[in-house]
MDTraj code that builds the backbone (N, CA, C; nanometers):
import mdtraj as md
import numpy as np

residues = "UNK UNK UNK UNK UNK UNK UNK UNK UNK UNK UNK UNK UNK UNK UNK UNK UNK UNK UNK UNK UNK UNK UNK UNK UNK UNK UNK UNK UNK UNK UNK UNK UNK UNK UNK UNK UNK UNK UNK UNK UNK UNK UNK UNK UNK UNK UNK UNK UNK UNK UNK UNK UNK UNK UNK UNK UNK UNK UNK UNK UNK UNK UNK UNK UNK UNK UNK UNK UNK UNK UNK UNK UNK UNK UNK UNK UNK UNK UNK UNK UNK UNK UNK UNK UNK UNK".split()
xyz = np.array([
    [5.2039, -3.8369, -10.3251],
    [5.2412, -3.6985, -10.3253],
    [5.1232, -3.6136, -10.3716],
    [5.0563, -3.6656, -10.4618],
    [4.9825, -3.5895, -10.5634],
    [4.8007, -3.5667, -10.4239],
    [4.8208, -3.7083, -10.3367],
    [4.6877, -3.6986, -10.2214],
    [4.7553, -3.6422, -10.1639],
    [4.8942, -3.5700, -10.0840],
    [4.8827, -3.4674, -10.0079],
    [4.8470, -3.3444, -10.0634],
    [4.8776, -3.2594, -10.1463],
    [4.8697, -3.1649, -10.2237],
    [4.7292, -3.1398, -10.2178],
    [4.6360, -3.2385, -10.2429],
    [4.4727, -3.2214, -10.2679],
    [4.4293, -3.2177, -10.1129],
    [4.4814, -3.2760, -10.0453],
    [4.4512, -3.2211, -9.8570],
    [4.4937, -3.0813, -9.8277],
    [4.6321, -3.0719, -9.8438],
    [4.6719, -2.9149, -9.8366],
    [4.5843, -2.7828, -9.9209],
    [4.5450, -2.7914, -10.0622],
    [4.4391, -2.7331, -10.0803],
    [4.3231, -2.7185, -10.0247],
    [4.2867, -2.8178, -10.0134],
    [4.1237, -2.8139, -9.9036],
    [4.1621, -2.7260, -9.7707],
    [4.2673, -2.8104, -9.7318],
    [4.2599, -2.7353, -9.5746],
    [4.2713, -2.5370, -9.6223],
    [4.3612, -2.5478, -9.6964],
    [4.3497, -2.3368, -9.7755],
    [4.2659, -2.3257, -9.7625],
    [4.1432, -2.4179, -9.8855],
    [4.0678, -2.3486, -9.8812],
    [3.9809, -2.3501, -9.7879],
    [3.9382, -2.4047, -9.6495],
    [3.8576, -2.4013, -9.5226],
    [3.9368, -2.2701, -9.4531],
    [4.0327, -2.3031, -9.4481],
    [4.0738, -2.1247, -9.4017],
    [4.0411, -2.0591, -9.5244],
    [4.0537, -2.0135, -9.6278],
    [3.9949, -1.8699, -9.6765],
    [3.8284, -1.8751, -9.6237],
    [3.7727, -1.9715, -9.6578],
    [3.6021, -1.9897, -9.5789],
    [3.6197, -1.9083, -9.4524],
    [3.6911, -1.9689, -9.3878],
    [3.6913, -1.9145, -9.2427],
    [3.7059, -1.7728, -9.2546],
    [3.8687, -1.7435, -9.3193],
    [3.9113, -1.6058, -9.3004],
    [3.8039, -1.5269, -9.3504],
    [3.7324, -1.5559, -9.4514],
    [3.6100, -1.4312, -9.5264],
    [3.5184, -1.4337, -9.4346],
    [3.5181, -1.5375, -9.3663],
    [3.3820, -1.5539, -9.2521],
    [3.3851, -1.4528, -9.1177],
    [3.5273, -1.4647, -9.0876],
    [3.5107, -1.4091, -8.9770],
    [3.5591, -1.2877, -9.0011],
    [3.6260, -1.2089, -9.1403],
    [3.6241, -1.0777, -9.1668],
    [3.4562, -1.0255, -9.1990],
    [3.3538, -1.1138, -9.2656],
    [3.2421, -1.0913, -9.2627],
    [3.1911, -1.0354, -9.1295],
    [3.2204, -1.1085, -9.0251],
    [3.1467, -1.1355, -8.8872],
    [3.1973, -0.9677, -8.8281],
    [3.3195, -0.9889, -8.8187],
    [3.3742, -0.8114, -8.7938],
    [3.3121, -0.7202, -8.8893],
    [3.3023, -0.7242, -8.9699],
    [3.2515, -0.5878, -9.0579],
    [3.1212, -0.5409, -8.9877],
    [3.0130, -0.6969, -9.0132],
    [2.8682, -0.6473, -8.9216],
    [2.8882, -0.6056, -8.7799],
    [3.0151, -0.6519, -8.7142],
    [2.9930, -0.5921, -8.5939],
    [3.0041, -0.4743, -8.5732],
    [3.1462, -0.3971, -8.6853],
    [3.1514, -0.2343, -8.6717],
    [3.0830, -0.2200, -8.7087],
    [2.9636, -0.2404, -8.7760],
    [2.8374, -0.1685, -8.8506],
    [2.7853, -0.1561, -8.7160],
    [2.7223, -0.2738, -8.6981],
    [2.6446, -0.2402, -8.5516],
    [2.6883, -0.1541, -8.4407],
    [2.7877, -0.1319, -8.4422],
    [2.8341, -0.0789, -8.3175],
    [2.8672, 0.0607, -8.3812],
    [2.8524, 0.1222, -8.4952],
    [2.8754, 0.2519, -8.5413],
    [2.7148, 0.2773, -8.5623],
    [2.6156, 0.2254, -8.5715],
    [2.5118, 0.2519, -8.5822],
    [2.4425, 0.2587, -8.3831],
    [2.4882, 0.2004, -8.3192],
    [2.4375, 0.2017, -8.1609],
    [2.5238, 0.3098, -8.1277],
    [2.6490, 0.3357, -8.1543],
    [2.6903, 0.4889, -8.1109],
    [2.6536, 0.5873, -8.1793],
    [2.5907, 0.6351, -8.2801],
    [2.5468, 0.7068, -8.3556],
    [2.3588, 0.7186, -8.2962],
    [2.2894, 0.6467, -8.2273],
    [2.1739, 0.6505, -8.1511],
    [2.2584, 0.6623, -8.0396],
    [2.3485, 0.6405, -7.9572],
    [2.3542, 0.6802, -7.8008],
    [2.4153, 0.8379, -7.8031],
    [2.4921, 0.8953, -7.9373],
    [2.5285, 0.9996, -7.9159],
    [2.3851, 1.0880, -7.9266],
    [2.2806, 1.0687, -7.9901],
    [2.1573, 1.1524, -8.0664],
    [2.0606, 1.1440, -7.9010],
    [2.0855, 1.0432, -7.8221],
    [2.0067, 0.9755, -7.7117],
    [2.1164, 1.0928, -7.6178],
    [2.2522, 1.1087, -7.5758],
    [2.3181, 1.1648, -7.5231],
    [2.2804, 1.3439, -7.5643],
    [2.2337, 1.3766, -7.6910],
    [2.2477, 1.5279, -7.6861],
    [2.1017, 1.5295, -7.6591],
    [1.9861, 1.4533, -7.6215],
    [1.8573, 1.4993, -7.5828],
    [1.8780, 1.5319, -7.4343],
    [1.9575, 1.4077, -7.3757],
    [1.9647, 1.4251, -7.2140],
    [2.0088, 1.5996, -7.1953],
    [2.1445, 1.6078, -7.2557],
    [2.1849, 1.7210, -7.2286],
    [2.0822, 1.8480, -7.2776],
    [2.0599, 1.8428, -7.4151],
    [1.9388, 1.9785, -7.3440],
    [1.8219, 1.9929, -7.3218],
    [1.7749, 1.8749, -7.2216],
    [1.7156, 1.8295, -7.1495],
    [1.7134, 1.9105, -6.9362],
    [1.8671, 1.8769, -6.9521],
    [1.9616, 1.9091, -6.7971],
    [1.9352, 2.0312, -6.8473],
    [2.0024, 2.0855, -6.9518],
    [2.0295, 2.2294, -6.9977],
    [1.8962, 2.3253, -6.9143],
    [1.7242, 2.2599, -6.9569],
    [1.6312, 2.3667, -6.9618],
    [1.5743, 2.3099, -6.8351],
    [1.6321, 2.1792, -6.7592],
    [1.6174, 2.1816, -6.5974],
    [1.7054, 2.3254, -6.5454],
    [1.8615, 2.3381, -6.5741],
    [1.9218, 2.4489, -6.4864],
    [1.8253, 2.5710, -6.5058],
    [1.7977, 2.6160, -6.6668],
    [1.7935, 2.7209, -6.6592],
    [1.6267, 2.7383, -6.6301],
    [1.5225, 2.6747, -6.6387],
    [1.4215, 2.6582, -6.5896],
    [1.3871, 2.6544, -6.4441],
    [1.5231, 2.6426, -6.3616],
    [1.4661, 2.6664, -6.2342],
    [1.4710, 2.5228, -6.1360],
    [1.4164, 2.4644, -6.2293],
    [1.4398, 2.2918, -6.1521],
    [1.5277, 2.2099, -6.1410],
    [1.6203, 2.2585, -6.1367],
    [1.7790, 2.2118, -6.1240],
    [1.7389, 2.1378, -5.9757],
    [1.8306, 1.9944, -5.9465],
    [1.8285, 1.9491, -5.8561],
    [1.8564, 1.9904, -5.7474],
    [1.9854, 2.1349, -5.7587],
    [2.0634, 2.1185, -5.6645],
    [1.9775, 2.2645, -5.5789],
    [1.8233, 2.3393, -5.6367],
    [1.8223, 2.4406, -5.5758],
    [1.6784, 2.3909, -5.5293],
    [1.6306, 2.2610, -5.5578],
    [1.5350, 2.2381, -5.4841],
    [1.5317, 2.2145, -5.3288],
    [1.4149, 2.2602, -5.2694],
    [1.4439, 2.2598, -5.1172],
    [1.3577, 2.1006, -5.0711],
    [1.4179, 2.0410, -4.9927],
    [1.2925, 1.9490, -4.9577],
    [1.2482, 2.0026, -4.8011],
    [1.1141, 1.9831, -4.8300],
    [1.0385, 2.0156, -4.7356],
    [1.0188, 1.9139, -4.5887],
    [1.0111, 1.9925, -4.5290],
    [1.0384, 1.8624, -4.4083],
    [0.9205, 1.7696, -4.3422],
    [0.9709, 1.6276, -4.2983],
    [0.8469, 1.4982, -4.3280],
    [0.7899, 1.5952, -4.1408],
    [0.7192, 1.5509, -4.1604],
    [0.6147, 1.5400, -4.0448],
    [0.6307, 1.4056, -3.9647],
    [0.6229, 1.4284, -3.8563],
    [0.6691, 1.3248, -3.7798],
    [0.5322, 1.2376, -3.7153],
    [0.4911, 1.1158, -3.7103],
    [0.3488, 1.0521, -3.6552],
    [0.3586, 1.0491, -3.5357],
    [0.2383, 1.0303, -3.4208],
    [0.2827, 1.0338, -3.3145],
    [0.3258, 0.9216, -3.2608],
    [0.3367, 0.8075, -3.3599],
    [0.4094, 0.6631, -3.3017],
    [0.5216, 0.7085, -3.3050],
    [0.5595, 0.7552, -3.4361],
    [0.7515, 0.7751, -3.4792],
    [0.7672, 0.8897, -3.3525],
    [0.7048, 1.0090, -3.3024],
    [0.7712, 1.1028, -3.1789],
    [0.7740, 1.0407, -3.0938],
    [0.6824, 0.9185, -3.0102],
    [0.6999, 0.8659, -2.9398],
    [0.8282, 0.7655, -2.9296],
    [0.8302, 0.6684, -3.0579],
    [0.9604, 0.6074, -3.0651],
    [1.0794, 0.6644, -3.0485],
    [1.1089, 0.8188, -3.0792],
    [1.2270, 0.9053, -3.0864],
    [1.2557, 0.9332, -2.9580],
    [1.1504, 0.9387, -2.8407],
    [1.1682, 0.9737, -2.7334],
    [1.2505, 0.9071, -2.6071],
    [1.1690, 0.7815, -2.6707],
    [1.1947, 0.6501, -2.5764],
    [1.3420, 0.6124, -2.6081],
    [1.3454, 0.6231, -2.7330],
    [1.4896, 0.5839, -2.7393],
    [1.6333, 0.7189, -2.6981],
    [1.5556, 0.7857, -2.7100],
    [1.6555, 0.8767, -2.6601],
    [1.7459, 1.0155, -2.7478],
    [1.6555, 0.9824, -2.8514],
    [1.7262, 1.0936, -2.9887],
    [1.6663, 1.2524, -2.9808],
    [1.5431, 1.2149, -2.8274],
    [1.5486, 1.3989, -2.7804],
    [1.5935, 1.3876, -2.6647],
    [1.6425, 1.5291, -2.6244],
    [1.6971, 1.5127, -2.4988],
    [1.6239, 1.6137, -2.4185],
])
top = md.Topology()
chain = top.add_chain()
for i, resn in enumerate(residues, 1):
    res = top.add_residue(resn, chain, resSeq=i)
    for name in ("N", "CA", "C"):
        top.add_atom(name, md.element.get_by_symbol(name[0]), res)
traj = md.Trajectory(xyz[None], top)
C-alpha cells in the first residue's frame, strides 16, 4: 500500500513539472506575440503615413498615367501577320 502511494506522488509530482512547464511555455509565447504585435502595429502606422504623403503628394497609384510601350518593328510585324490589325 505504502509503494503505491510513493508512485502516485511521483506521478503528481511529474504533472505539476509538466503543468508549470507548459504554463511557463504559454506565458513566453504571449510575451512574444505581444511584443511582434506591438512592432507590426509601429511597422503598420509607418506604412500608413507613408500611403498618406503618396495620396497627398501626388503619387498616388491610382492618378499615375502609364505611358504607352512603343512597339519594335518585329512585334508590328508579328501583330500584322497574325491579324490583331485590320
Amino acid at each position: 500500500m505504502e509503494n503505491n502511494n510513493i508512485e502516485q506522488e511521483e506521478k503528481s509530482g511529474d504533472a505539476k513539472k509538466e503543468t508549470y512547464s507548459m504554463i511557463d511555455d504559454a506565458n513566453l509565447a504571449a510575451k512574444r506575440m505581444e511584443e511582434a504585435n506591438k512592432v507590426k502595429g509601429e511597422l503598420l502606422d509607418r506604412e500608413e503615413a507613408l500611403e498618406a504623403r503618396k495620396a497627398v503628394g501626388g503619387n498616388a497609384e491610382a492618378g499615375e498615367k502609364q505611358e504607352p510601350k512603343e512597339e519594335t518593328p518585329r512585334e508590328y510585324m508579328e501583330k500584322v501577320m497574325s491579324g490583331g490589325i485590320n
